[in-house]
C-alpha positions as CSV (number, residue, x, y, z in Angstrom):
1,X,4.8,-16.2,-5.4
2,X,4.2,-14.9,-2.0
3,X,1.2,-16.6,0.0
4,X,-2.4,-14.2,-0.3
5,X,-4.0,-12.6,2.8
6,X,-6.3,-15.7,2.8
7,X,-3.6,-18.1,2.3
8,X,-1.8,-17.1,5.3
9,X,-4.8,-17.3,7.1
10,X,-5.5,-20.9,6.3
11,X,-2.1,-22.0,6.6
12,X,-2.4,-20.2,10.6
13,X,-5.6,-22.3,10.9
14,X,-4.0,-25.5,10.1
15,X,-1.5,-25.1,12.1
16,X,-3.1,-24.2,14.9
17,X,-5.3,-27.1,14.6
18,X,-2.3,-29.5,14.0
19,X,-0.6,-28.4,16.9
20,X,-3.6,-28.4,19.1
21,X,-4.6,-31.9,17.9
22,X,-0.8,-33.4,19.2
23,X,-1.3,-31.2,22.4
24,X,-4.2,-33.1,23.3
25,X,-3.1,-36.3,22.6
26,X,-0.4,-36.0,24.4
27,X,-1.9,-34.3,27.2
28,X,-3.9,-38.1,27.4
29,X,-0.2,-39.6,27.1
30,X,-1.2,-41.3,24.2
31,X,1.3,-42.2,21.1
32,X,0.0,-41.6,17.6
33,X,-0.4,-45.3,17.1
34,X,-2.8,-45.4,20.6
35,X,-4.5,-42.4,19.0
36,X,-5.2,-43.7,16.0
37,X,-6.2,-47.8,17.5
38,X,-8.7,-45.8,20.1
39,X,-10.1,-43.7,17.1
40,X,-10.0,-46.8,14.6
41,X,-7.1,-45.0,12.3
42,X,-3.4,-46.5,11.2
43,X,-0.4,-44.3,12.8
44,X,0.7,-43.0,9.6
45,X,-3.0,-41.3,9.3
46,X,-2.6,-39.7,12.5
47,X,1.3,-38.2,11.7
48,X,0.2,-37.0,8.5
49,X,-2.6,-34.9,9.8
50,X,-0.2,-33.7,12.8
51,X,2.9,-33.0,10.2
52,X,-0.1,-31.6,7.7
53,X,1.0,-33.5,4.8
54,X,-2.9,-34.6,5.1
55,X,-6.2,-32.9,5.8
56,X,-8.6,-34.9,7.9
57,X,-12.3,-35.1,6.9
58,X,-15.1,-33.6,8.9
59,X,-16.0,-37.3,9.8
60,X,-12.2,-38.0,10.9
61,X,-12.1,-34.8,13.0
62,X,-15.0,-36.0,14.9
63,X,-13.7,-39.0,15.4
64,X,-10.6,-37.6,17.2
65,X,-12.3,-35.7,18.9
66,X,-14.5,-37.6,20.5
67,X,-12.0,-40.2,21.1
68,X,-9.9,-37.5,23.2
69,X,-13.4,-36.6,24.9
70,X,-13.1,-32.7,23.0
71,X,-15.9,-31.1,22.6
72,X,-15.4,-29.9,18.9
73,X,-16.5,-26.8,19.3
74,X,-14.7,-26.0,22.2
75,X,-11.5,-27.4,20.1
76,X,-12.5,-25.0,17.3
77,X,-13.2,-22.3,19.4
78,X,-9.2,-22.6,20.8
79,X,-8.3,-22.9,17.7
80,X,-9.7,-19.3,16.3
81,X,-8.2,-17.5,19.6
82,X,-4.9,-19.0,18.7
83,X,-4.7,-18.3,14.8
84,X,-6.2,-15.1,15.8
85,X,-3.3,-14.2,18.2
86,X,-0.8,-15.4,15.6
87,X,-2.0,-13.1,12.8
88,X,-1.3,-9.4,12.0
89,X,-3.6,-7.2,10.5
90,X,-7.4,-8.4,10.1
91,X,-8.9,-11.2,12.3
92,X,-10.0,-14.5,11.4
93,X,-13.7,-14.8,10.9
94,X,-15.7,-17.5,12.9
């Protein structure tokens, strides 16, 4: 069965906040495993939120964040422009 309107939305989301997420930390030159040590996480947390095979809590996210020194509204705010750019037809809402 084909993906919904909103699905496809979603799944753009994610993925721009999955790709965004290993931009960043690689942008500090920092391996999954340093990620997760700084932020208090195991390696395999941090690959299966950047693979998507899991969905970080609120709390997690903030944790990231602030251990890459994100604002997270400035992180969400990128990732909107980019989903937005990647999706025909109506935009996402903010």
């Amino acid at each position: 069965m084909p993906l919904s309107r909103r699905q496809k939305r979603v799944e753009t989301l994610d993925r721009a906040f999955r790709t965004l997420l290993r931009e960043k930390r690689l942008e500090k030159g920092w391996s999954q495993g340093e990620l997760g040590d700084r932020a208090g996480y195991v390696q395999s947390f941090i690959s299966n939120i950047e693979t998507g095979k899991q969905t970080p809590s609120t709390r997690v996210l903030f944790d990231l964040l602030d251990t890459l020194g994100i604002m997270p509204n400035a992180f969400m705010d990128v990732i909107v422009i980019r989903a937005k750019h990647r999706l025909p037809g109506r935009p996402v809402r903010s």
